[in-house]
C-alpha positions in Angstrom: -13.7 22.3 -13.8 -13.1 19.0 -15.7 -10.1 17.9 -14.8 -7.6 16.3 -18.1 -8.0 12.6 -16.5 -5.3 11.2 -19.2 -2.9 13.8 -19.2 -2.9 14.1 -15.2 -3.1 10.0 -15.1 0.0 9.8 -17.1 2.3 12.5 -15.3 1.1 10.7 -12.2 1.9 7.2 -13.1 5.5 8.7 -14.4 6.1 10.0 -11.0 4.6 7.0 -9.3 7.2 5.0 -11.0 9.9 6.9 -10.6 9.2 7.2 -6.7 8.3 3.4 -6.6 11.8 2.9 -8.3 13.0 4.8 -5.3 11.0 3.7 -2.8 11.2 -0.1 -3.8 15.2 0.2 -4.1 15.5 2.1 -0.8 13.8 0.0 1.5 15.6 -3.2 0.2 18.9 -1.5 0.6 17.9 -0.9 4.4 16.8 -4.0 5.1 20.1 -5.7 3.8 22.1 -2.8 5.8 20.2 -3.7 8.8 20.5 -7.7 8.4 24.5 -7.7 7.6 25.2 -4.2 9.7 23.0 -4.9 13.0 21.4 -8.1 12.5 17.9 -9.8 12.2 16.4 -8.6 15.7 17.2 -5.1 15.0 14.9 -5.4 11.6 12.4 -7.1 13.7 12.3 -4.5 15.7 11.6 -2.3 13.0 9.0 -4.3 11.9 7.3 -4.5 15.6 7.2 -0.6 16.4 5.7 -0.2 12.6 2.7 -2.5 13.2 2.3 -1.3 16.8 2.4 2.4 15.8 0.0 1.4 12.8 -2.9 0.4 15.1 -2.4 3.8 16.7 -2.8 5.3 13.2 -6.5 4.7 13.7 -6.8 7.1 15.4 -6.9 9.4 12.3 -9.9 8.0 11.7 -10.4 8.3 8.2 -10.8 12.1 7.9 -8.4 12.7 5.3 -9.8 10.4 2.9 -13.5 11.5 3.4 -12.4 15.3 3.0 -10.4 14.3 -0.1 -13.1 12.7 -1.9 -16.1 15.5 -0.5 -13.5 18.0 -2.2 -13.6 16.4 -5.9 -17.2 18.4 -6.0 -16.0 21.9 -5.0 -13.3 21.5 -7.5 -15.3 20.5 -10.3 -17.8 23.7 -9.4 -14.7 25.6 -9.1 -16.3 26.9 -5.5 -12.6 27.9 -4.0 -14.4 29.3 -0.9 -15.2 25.8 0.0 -12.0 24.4 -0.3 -10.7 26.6 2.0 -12.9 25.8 4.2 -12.4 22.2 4.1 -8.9 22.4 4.4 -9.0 24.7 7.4 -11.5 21.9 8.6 -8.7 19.1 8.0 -5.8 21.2 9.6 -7.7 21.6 13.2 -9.2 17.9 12.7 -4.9 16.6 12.2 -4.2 18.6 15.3 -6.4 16.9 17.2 -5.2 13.5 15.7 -1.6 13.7 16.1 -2.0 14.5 20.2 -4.0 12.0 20.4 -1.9 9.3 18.9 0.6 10.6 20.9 -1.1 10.4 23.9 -2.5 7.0 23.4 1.2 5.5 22.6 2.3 6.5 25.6 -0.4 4.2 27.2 1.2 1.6 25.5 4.6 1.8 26.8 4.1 -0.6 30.1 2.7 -3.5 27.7 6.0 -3.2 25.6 7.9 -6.4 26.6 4.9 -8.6 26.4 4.9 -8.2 23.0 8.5 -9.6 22.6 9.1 -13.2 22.5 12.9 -14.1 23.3 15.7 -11.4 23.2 15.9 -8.2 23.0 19.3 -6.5 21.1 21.4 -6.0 24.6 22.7 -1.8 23.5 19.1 -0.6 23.0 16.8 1.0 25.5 13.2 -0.6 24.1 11.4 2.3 25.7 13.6 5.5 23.8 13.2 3.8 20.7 10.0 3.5 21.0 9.2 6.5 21.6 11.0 8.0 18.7 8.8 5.8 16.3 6.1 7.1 18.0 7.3 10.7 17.9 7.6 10.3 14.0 4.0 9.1 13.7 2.5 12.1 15.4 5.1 14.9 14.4 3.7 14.9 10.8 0.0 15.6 11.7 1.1 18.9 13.4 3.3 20.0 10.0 1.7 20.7 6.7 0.4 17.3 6.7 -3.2 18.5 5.8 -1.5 20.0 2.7 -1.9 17.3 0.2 -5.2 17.0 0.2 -4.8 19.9 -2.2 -2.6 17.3 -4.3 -5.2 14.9 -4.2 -8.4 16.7 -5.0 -6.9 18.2 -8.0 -5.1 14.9 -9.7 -1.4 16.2 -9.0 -0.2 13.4 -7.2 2.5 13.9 -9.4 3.7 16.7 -7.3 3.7 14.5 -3.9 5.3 11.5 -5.5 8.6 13.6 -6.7 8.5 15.1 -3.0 8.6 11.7 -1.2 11.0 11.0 -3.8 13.3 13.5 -3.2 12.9 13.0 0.5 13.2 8.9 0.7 16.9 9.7 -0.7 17.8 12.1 1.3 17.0 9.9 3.8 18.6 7.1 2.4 22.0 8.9 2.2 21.6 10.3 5.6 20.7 6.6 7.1 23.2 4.8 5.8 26.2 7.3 6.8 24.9 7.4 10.2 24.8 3.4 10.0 28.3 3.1 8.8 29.8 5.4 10.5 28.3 5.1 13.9 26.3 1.6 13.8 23.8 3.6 16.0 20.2 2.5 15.9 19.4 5.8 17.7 20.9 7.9 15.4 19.5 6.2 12.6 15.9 6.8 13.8 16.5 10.5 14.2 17.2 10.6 10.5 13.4 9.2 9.9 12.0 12.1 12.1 13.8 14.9 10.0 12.8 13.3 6.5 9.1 13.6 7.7 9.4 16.8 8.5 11.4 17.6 5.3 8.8 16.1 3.3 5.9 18.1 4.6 7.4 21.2 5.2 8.1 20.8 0.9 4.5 19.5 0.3 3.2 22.9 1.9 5.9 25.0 -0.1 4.4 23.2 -3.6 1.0 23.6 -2.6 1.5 27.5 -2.1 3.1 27.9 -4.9 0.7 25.6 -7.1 -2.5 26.8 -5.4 -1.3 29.9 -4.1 -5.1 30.9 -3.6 -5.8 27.8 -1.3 -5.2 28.7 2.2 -7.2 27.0 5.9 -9.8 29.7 6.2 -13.6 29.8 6.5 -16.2 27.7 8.0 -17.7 24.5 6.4 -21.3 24.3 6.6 -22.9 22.2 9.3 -24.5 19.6 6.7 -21.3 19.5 5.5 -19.2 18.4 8.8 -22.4 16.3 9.5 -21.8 14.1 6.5 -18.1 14.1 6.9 -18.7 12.3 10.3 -21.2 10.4 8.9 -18.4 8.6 6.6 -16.1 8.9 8.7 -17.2 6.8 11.2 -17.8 4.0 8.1 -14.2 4.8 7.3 -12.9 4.4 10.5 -14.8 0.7 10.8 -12.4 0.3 7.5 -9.4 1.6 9.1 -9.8 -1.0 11.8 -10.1 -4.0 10.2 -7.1 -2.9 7.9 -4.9 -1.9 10.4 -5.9 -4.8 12.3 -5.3 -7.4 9.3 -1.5 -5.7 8.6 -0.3 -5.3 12.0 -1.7 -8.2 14.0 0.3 -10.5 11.8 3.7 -9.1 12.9 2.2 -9.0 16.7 1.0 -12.5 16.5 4.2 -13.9 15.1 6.5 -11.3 17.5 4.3 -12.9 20.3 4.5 -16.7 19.3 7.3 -16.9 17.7 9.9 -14.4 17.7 11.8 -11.6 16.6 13.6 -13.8 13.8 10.4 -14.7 12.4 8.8 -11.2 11.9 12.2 -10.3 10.0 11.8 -13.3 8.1 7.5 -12.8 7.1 8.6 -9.1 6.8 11.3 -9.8 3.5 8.7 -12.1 2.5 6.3 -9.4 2.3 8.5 -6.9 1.5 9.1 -8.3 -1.7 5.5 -8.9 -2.6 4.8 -5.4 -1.0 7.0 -3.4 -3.2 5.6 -5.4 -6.6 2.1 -4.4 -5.6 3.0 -1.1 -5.4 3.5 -1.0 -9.2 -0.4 -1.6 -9.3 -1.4 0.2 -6.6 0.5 3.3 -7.7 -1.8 2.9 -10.9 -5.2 3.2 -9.2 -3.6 5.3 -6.8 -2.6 7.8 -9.9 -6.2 7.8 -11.2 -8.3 8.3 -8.2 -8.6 11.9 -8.5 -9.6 11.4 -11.9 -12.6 8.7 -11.4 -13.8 11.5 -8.7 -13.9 14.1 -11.2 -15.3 11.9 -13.8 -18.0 10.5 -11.2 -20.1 14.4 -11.4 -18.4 15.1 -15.0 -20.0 11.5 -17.1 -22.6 9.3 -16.6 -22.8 5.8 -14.9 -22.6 4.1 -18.0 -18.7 5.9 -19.2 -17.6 5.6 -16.0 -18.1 1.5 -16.3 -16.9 1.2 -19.7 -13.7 3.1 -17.9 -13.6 0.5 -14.9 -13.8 -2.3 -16.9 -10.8 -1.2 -19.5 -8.7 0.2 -16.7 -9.4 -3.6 -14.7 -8.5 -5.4 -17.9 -4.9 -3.8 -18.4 -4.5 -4.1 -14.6 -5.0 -7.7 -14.6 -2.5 -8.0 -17.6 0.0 -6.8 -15.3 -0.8 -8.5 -12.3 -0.6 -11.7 -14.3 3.0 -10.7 -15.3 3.9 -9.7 -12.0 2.7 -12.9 -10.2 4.4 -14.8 -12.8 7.6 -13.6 -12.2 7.4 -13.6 -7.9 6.9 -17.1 -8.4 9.6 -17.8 -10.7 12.2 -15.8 -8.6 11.2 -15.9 -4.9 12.9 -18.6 -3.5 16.4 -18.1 -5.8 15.9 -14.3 -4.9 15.5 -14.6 -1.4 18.9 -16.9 -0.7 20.9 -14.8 -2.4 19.4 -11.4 -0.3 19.6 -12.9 3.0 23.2 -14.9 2.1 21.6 -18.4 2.5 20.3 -17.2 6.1 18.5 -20.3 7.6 16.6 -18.1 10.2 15.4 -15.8 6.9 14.8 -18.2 4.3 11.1 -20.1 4.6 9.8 -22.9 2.1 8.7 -22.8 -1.4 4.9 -22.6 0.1 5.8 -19.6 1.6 6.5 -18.2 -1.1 3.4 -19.7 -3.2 0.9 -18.2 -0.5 2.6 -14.5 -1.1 1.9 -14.9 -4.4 -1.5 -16.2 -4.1 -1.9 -13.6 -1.7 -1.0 -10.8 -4.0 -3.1 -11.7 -7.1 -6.5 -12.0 -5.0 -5.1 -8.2 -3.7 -3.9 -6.7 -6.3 -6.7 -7.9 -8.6 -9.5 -6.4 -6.2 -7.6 -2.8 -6.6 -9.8 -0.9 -9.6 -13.2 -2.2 -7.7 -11.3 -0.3 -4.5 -10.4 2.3 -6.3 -13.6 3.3 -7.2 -15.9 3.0 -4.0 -13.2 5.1 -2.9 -13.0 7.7 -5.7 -17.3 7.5 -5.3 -17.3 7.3 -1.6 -19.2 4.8 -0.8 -17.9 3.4 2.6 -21.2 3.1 4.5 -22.5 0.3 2.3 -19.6 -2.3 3.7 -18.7 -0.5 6.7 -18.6 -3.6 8.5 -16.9 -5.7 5.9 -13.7 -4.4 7.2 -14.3 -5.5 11.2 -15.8 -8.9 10.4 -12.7 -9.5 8.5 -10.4 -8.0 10.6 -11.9 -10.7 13.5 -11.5 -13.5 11.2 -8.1 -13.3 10.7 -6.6 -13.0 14.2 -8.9 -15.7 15.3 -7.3 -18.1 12.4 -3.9 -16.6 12.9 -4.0 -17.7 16.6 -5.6 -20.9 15.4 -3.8 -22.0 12.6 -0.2 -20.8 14.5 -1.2 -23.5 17.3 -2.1 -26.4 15.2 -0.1 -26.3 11.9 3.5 -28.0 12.1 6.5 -25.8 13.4 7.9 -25.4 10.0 4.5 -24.0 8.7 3.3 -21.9 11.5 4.6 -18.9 9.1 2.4 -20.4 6.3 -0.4 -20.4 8.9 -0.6 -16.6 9.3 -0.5 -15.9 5.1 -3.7 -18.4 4.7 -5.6 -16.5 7.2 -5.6 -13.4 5.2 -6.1 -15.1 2.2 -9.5 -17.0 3.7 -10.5 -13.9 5.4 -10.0 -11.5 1.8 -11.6 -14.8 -0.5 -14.7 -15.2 1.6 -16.0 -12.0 3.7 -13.8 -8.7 1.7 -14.2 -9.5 -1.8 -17.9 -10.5 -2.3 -18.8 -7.9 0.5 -16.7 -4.7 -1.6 -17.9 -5.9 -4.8 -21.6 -5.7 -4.1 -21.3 -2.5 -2.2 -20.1 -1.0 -5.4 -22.5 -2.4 -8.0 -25.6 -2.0 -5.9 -24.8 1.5 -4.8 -23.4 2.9 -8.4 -23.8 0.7 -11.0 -26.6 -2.4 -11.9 -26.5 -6.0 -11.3 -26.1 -6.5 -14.9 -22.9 -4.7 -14.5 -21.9 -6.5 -11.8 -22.1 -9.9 -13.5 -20.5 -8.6 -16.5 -17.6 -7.5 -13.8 -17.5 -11.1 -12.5 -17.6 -12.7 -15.0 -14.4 -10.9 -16.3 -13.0 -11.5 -12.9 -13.4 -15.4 -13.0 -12.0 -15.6 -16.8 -8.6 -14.2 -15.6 -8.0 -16.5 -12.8 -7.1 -19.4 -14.8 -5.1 -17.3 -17.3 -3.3 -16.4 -14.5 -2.7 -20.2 -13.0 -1.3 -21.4 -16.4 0.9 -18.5 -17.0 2.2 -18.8 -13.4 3.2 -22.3 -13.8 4.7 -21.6 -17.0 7.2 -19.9 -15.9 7.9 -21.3 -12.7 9.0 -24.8 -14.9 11.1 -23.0 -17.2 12.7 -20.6 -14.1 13.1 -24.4 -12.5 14.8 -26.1 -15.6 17.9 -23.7 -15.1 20.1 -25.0 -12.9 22.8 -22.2 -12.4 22.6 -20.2 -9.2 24.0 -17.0 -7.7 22.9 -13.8 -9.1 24.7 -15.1 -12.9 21.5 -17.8 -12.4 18.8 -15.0 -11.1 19.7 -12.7 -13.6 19.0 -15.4 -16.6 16.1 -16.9 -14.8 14.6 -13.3 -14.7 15.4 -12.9 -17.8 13.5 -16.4 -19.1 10.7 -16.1 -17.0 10.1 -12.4 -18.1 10.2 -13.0 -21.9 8.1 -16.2 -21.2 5.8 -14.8 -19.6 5.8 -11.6 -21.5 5.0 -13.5 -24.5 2.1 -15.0 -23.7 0.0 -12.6 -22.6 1.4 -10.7 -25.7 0.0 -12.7 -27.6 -3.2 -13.1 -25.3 -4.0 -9.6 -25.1 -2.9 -9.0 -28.7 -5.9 -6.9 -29.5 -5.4 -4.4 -26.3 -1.8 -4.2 -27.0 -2.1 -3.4 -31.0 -5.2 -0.5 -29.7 -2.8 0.9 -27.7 0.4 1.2 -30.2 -1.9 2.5 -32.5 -3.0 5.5 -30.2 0.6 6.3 -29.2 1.6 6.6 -33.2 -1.6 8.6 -33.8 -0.6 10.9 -31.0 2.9 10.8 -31.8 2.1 11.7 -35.8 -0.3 14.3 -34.8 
């Protein structure tokens, strides 16, 4: 079956958006409750238990992606027998997982107070919270979880985003009565346990009724699991290094430097975070459809397709960085109400955005080596990296200035993605799947953007600068500036891409 890659792109990116909206708004809601209900070391907290619970998330190995991507085959033959199979495959393989990230966070629970420098909120039992994070991380892999695979290997993401949609406000409503009403960090935790179960109990309840002929039953052929493990141990060598590279910041700065300063690098990357979702969501809504075009068309469509869907990426990315420039600094005092434990320097800020270009402009390469699973060719990209940056976080977090110790950790990731992940990703693809030809036409795309990117940036970070008017009156209009600005000049530098695409909107419209 050839799946319709632009009609299932653009419900996806419609539902992506809307549950990015959701997602973007909810999160920044509960992190202001948190700060002006509870206080900073209750949202660093938060942050801890989420980047200690993430390295036990490795423990799922990487099965879910590798059965996703083996199942973009079977449904483009149409072989439904095989699905089955690989779903039933999935289920037993998230059992496993989920008692054994269960199991192994309970090992963790002596080593608990190490990783806590200064105080701990005095009405909290570290231990019980604990392990009701950890309860919620495993809970899911014994409910439905396998489920959305289905989702996945079909292109109706779609039907997961309005879902987690749905869910994340429930949620949302449920947290912040129980907040309010009983400023209960216990209680509040309880409500993130039910919305996981909520969301996959209505993920299998959409799947049955969308696939009602899908169900975990059969065997998968022995060549089969063998090449599963096969990528999945290359997928779990990725896992590593990036749960290693997003959680040992918050560890390392928990460790060295306190709660205050994980709630603090946490708004910062909040921020950037929920922006890169925008672009991520993107990729994210047209991965099913590169898989199904990777056995549907040939090499060469499938690069002509990379590089258009890089170039309107990079448009956006550009806009995007523009404006985090222009608005973190007047954003962040107003959010945290001039907080000077929460507030960090303008280079903070500079690094984040720096930070997010070099990520976010690496997404369509990722995209497809995942979509085209091709993991084993930079297997150990992903642990040299993850190496690099701990060492350079402990480094640089010893020898920079107090006031830049924060800045210290950001560079890290930023040497450690410039120098080992990007050249090492980028050659994996274009030696595996495409030609070197290819690749420098890639490149040489890449490196054209970059400075686009640095003038449009400081564009509009002098004209957000030259009005002086603060409070959200002064964000607002600064948003405002620095959006049409911006907006504006790569308008009118990517004239051509914007007039091809009006013109196939009115054609469709008129037809």
């Amino acid at each position: 079956m050839k799946l319709d890659f632009v009609k299932n792109t653009k419900r996806t990116i419609i539902a992506h958006f809307v549950n990015n909206g959701v997602r973007t708004l909810i999160p920044f809601f509960r992190k202001t409750i948190f700060m002006w209900v509870l206080g900073s070391e209750y949202l660093g907290l938060n942050g801890l238990f989420y980047s200690v619970l993430g390295m036990l998330m490795l423990a799922e190995l990487g099965f879910g992606t590798a059965i996703v991507c083996y199942m973009y085959k079977p449904v483009a033959d149409d072989d439904h027998a095989l699905l089955c199979a690989y779903l039933r495959f999935y289920r037993n393989i998230y059992r496993c997982v989920g008692s054994l990230i269960f199991i192994a966070g309970l090992c963790l629970l002596p080593f608990l107070p190490k990783l806590i420098h200064g105080h701990i909120p005095p009405d909290v039992n570290l231990y019980i919270l604990y392990l009701m994070f950890l309860t919620n991380s495993a809970i899911g892999y014994f409910f439905f979880a396998y489920r959305g695979s289905i989702l996945a290997a079909y292109h109706r993401n779609d039907i997961a985003s309005y879902i987690g949609t749905f869910t994340a406000i429930v949620e949302f409503i449920s947290a912040c009565i129980v907040l309010f009403l009983t400023h209960n960090y216990y209680f509040y935790v309880i409500t993130l346990i039910a919305s996981t179960l909520l969301n996959n109990i209505l993920v299998y309840i959409a799947t049955r009724i969308y696939f009602p002929t899908l169900i975990p039953v059969g065997h998968l052929p022995q060549e089969d699991v063998k090449r599963i493990i096969s990528n999945v141990k290359a997928i779990f060598m990725h896992k590593i290094g990036g749960v290693v590279n997003s959680s040992s910041d918050n560890i390392v700065i928990s460790a060295f430097l306190g709660l205050s300063s994980v709630a603090a690098f946490g708004n910062y990357f909040h921020i950037s975070d929920s922006i890169a979702k925008i672009t991520g969501g993107i990729c994210y809504s047209m991965t099913g459809g590169f898989g199904n075009k990777i056995y549907t068309e040939s090499r060469e469509e499938n690069f002509k397709l990379l590089l258009k869907v890089n170039r309107l990426l990079i448009c956006l990315i550009i806009w995007c960085s523009a404006m985090l420039l222009a608005l973190y600094q007047p954003f962040m005092i107003i959010w945290t109400r001039k907080d000077p434990t929460l507030i960090r320097h303008f280079m903070t800020a500079f690094l984040m955005v720096v930070l997010f270009y070099e990520k976010q402009s690496r997404e369509t390469l990722r995209m497809f080596k995942n979509a085209a699973s091709l993991w084993q060719q930079d297997r150990w990209k992903a642990i040299i990296a993850s190496i690099a940056n701990l060492s350079m976080n402990i480094t640089f977090i010893n020898i920079f200035p107090d006031n830049y110790k924060l800045d210290g950790v950001i560079l890290s990731t930023l040497i450690s993605d410039v120098i080992i992940q990007m050249p090492w990703e980028s050659h994996a693809v274009f030696s595996a799947f495409f030609s070197r030809k290819e690749a420098l036409r890639y490149w040489k795309h890449q490196l054209f953007y970059f400075p686009l990117a640095l003038v449009v940036c400081g564009l509009t970070y002098t004209v957000s600068c030259s009005i002086h008017i603060d409070g959200l009156i002064g964000l607002a209009i600064k948003g405002m500036a620095s959006a049409t600005v911006s907006f504006a000049f790569l308008l009118a530098f990517f004239r051509e891409d914007a007039i091809f695409v009006l013109k196939k909107a009115i054609n469709r419209k008129s037809n």
